[in-house]
NUPAVEX-989057 format. One record per residue (C-alpha): x, y, z. Coordinates in pm, whole numbers, plus 50000, padded with zeros to 5 digits. Layout:
XYZ...
This chain:
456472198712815460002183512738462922204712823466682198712749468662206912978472492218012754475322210113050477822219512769482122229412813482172260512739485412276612611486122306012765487292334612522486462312112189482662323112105482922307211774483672273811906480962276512195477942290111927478652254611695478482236811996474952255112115473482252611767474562216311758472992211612063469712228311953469472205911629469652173311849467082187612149464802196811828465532160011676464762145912084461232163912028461812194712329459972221412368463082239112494466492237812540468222259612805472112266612775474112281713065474722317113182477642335912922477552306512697478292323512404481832338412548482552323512856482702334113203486072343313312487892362613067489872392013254489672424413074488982408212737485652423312828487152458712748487492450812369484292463412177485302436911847484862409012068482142420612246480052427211908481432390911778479622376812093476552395112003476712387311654477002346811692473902355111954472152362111633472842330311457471622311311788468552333511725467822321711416468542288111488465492283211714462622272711477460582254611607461642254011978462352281812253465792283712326467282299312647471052305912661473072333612823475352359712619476862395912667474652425412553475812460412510473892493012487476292516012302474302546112400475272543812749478382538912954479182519613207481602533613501484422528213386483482548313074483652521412848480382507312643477582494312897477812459712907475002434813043475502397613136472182387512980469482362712936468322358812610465072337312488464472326612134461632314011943461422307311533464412329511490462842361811670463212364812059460702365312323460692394012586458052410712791456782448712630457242460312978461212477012923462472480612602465472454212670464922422412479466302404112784466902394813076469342418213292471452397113570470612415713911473232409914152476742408114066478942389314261482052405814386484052383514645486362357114615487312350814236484742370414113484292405814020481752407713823480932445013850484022455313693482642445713372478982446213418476182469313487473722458713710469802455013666470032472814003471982497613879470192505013555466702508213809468542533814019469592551713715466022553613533464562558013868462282530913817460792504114076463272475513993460042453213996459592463613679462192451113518461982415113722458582401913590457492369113467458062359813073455312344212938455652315512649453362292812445453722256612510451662228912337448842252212388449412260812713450782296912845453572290913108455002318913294458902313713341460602330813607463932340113471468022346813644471082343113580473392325513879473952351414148470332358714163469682330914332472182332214644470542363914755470442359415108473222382815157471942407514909469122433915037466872419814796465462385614614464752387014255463472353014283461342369014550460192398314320459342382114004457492356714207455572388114358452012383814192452132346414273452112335213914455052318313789454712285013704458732278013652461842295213789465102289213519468062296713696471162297213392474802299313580478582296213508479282281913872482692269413967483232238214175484582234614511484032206314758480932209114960478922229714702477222202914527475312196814892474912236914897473002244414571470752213814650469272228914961469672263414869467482251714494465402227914666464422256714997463682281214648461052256414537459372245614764459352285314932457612291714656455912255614519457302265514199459432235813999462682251913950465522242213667469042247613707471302250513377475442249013415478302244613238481502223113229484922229813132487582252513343487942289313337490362303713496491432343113600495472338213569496502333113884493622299613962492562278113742488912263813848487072234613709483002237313631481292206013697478042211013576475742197413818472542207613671469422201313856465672200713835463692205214125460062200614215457622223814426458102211014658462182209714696462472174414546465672164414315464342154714004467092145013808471012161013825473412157413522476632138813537479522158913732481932171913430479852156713190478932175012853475462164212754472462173512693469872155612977466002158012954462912161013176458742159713122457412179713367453642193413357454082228313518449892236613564449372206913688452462196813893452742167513707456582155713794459072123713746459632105014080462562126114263466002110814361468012107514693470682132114680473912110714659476882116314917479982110014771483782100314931485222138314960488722119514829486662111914487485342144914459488812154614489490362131814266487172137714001488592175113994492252172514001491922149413661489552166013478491492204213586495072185213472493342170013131491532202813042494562230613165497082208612957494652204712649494182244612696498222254512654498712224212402501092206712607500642170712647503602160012826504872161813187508552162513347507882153713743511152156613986510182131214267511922130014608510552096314744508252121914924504302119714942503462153314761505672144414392504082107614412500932120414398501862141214161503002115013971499862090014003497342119813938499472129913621499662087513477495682090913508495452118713365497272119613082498702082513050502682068513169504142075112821503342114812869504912112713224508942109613311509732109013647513202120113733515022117914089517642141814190519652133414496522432154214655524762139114965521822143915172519412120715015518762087715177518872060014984515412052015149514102081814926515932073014655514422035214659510872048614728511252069314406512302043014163509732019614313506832045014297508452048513874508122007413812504172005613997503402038113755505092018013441506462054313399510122062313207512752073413470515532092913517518712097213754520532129613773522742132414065523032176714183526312172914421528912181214189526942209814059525932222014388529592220914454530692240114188527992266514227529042270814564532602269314495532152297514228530252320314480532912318414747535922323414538534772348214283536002381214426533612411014535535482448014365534572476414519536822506114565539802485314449539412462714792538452426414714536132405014922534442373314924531032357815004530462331115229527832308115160525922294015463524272262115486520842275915435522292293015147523142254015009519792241215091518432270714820520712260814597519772223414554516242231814522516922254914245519302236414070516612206214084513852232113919515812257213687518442235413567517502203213569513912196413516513652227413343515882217213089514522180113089510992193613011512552211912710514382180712534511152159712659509102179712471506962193912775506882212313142507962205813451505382202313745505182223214114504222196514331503322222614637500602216614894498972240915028499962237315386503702248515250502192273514984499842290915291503802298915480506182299815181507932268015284509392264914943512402279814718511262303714527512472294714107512862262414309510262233614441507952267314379508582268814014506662250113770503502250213436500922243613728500132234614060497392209614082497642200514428498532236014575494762238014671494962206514938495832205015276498942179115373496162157715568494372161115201497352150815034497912120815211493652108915223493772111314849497092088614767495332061815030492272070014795494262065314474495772035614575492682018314749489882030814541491672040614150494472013714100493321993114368496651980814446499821999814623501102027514349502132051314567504412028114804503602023215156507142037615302506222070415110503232072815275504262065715612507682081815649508252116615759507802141015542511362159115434513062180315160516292162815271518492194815201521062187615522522002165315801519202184216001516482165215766517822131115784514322106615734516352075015873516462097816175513142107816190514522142316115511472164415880509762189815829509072221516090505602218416034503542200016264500942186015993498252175016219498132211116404499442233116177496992222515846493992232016068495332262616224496272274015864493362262715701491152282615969493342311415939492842311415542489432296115477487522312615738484672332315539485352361015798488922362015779490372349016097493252365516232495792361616498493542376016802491142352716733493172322016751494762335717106491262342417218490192305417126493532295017317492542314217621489172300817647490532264817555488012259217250491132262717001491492222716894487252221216855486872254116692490042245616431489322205516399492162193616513492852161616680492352169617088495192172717301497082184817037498612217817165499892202017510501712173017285503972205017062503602231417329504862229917717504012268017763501952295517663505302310417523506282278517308502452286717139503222325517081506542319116953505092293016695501792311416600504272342216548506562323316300504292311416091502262343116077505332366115974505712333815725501982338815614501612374415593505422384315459507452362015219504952334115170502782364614958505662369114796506652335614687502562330714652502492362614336505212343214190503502309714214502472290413918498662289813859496732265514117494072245614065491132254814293489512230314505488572244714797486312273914926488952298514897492222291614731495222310614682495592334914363492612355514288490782338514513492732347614784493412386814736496772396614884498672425414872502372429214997502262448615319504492447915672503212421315915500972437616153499812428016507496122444316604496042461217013493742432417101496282405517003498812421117201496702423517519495632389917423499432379117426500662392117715497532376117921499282342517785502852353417870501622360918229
């Protein structure tokens, strides 16, 4: 049998647009001569949507284009996911049972097995870790088992189809049921029970992040070939995002063989419809594929475009203010933003006080003339001045006694970094016609070292989701590898990174940053990424048993080149933790929305709630051992 395989951008909250696209997409499968055409899990609505799930009008409008995807199946089965609801019942919030469902569709009337009186497929497990929460909205086939007290086998059973003659028993879930091996069942495992599937469909709205293409190949391929059933898995493209992170879907779609074999995998963000023969009875298959490993800086780059092109087409903003510093994080900025969007969307504009090198200054206006990009000049002393002047001789009144402030020199580094953000480039953007960018890492996002309604304001942050280490393997990437000639100049690249705000950041000095990038970005990214969530016992733990640099990845040697003692180490791991855990979540709620890359990135990703820094018993022990 032929089957077309729909890897189609689905817009999340805009049903109407998604059904013309499925139906469009079932009129050229039919046209392509398949047998059937399988869409991807919520296609119909989307996946991410917030509590737009709570309205009962746009749930029914979801349902009701489900119809008219119904009847446009003549003549082929069609497999696509959509919301159901079963007004008869509530779910637990009180609000109208909703299921995220699998629906299957033959000459306009679906196909379902008599054995429950749902006309679909129920998604089992619903994920609820990380960005997702599905159970908020959802009830669960588990759930609905429990409640009927029925054997949940019962519900996961084999649907069985017509096919050129042939009866072929499909095995049928929706994402999550697949990565059960943390769940206390397998529904792949139950409706595979009796033996007699011949395929497993597996429909899913799965969100990238690096390393995850190489983790739903083994996890497909160990599924098939457990079983030495062919297996087909549907995605979508497009981003979704839950407010706080935006993340990109790259499709990926796969076809396995029975034995674990790639068959064929659709183009990363590519919306298309792809097609395979396969002989199910006979296990009759194409000639598999090596599974491709690709340069982690282009599956970076890969995302960051497509997330820019697709968040900007998604507000209806097509053009971009960037301030840039000279500095490695607003050049990449800059470069990712020309390729996304083109140099005529993108001005650049520099914004030196009395501490600004002219080193910076040159490195700015040369990375402007490589990008062909327009450019701008707008000195900040004499307003920095004046602000500062107006705070220290406008009087404080209270009780008829007059004071004044005195404004410190950290005070004055604030200052210029808002001034840059909220006056300048915010009013740039305006008479450009655009936004302004955040141009944050997520080394300085993990500690809040930023301004906040300064360097931390901004439309978007589509680098907050890389490391510095990341940051600077992607602009050798983007110059090496995308322009293929030096964009982002060489001095950026290689001189230390600074925000310049005083004398005590001079570059020509060799004067930067208080991070240490190349310990520091591990220590935070183990900290933050861990799947358990590491905290600070466990890093003195690893320090006392001298596996800290393996365990973390960083470069050996490391901690004797920044710290002399055991104190030097407690007094840094402190600082940054009272950074991480206090005002960094502050600065972090008030962040613009990031763009995820990774395995866990900040936002809703990330949950964090605003709470006094705390030290567990063990750490403290831990701590004084390393005083001593």
């Amino acid at each position: 049998m032929k089957i077309a395989i729909a890897q189609i951008e689905i817009i999340p909250s805009i049903p109407c647009d998604n059904t013309v696209r499925i139906i469009s997409a079932i009129s050229s499968a039919k046209k392509n001569k398949a047998d059937i055409v399988i869409f991807p899990e919520l296609a119909v609505s989307g996946y991410m949507l917030g509590d737009m799930w709570e309205s009962e009008g746009f749930v029914r409008e979801c349902e009701e284009l489900g119809e008219e995807i119904i009847k446009a199946s003549n003549g082929i089965y069609v497999i696509f996911g959509n919301v159901a609801s079963d007004k008869t019942k509530k779910n637990f919030d009180g609000r109208i049972r909703k299921y995220n469902a699998l629906f299957v569709a033959k000459d306009g009337k679906l196909i379902h097995n008599n054995s429950t009186s749902y006309p679909f497929t129920i998604k089992s497990l619903l994920p609820n870790y990380k960005e997702f929460e599905d159970p908020r909205h959802f009830f669960s086939l588990k759930d609905l088992a429990f409640e009927n007290n029925a054997d949940i086998k019962e519900y996961l059973k084999p649907l069985e189809i017509e096919c050129n003659g042939e009866k072929i028993k499909l095995g049928l879930t929706i994402c999550e049921d697949a990565w059960s091996s943390n769940y206390s069942f397998s529904p792949i495992d139950i409706i595979n029970s009796n033996k007699d599937v011949d395929l497993f469909v597996n429909i899913s709205s799965s969100p990238y992040t690096l390393v995850k293409d190489t983790k739903r190949h083994k996890m497909y391929g160990d599924i098939s070939s457990k079983h030495n059933i062919p297996l087909i898995y549907v995605n979508n493209v497009g981003i979704q995002n839950n407010g706080k992170t935006v993340y990109t879907f790259d499709g990926g779609s796969s076809v396995y063989d029975n034995s674990g074999k790639l068959l064929i995998t659709a183009d990363r963000y590519e919306d298309n419809l792809y097609y395979v023969d396969i002989d199910v009875k006979n296990k009759i298959f194409p000639n598999p594929i090596e599974i491709k490993e690709e340069n982690e800086y282009k599956l970076i780059y890969d995302t960051v475009i497509y997330g820019i092109r697709k968040f900007m087409k998604s507000i209806g903003i097509n053009k971009v203010v960037i301030g840039v510093s000279g500095g490695i994080d607003s050049a990449l900025s800059s470069a990712m933003y020309v390729n996304a969007i083109g140099k005529d969307n993108v001005l650049l504009v520099n914004m030196p006080s009395k501490f600004n090198s002219n080193t910076t200054k040159n490195l700015a206006k040369t990375l402007a003339d490589n990008l062909g990009c327009a450019y701008m000049v707008v000195p900040i002393q004499e307003s920095v001045d004046y602000t500062v002047k107006q705070l220290e001789t406008s009087p404080i009144i209270k009780d008829g006694k007059e004071s004044n402030l005195t404004v410190s020199s950290f005070v004055i580094e604030n200052i210029q970094a808002r001034d840059r953000s909220s006056r300048v480039l915010a009013s740039i953007a305006a008479s450009f016609g655009g936004v302004f960018t955040c141009n944050a890492n997520k080394t300085e996002t993990m500690v809040g070292y930023s301004t906040m309604y300064g360097d931390g304001a901004g439309f978007f942050a589509c680098l907050a989701d890389l490391w510095k280490y990341q940051i600077y393997g992607l602009s050798n990437y983007v110059n090496k590898e995308v322009f293929k000639k030096e964009i982002i100049p060489e001095g950026t690249i290689n001189i230390v990174p600074s925000a310049e705000l005083s004398t005590a950041q001079a570059v020509d000095e060799g004067k930067g940053d208080p991070i240490k990038y190349d310990y520091h970005d591990y220590l935070f990214k183990y900290l933050m990424e861990s799947w358990n969530r590491a905290i600070l016992e466990d890093i003195a733990d690893l320090y006392i048993k001298g596996e800290l640099e393996e365990k973390i990845g960083c470069q050996k040697g490391i901690l004797n080149k920044y710290f002399k003692t055991g104190s030097e180490f407690i007094d840094d791991l402190e600082r940054w933790w009272k950074q991480y855990m206090g005002m960094g979540i502050s600065k972090r709620i008030q962040a613009p929305p990031i763009l995820a890359v990774s395995r866990r990135s900040f936002g809703f990703g990330n949950r964090e709630s605003q709470n006094r820094v705390y030290y567990t018993a063990k750490y403290l022990a831990l701590k004084n051992k390393i005083l001593d």
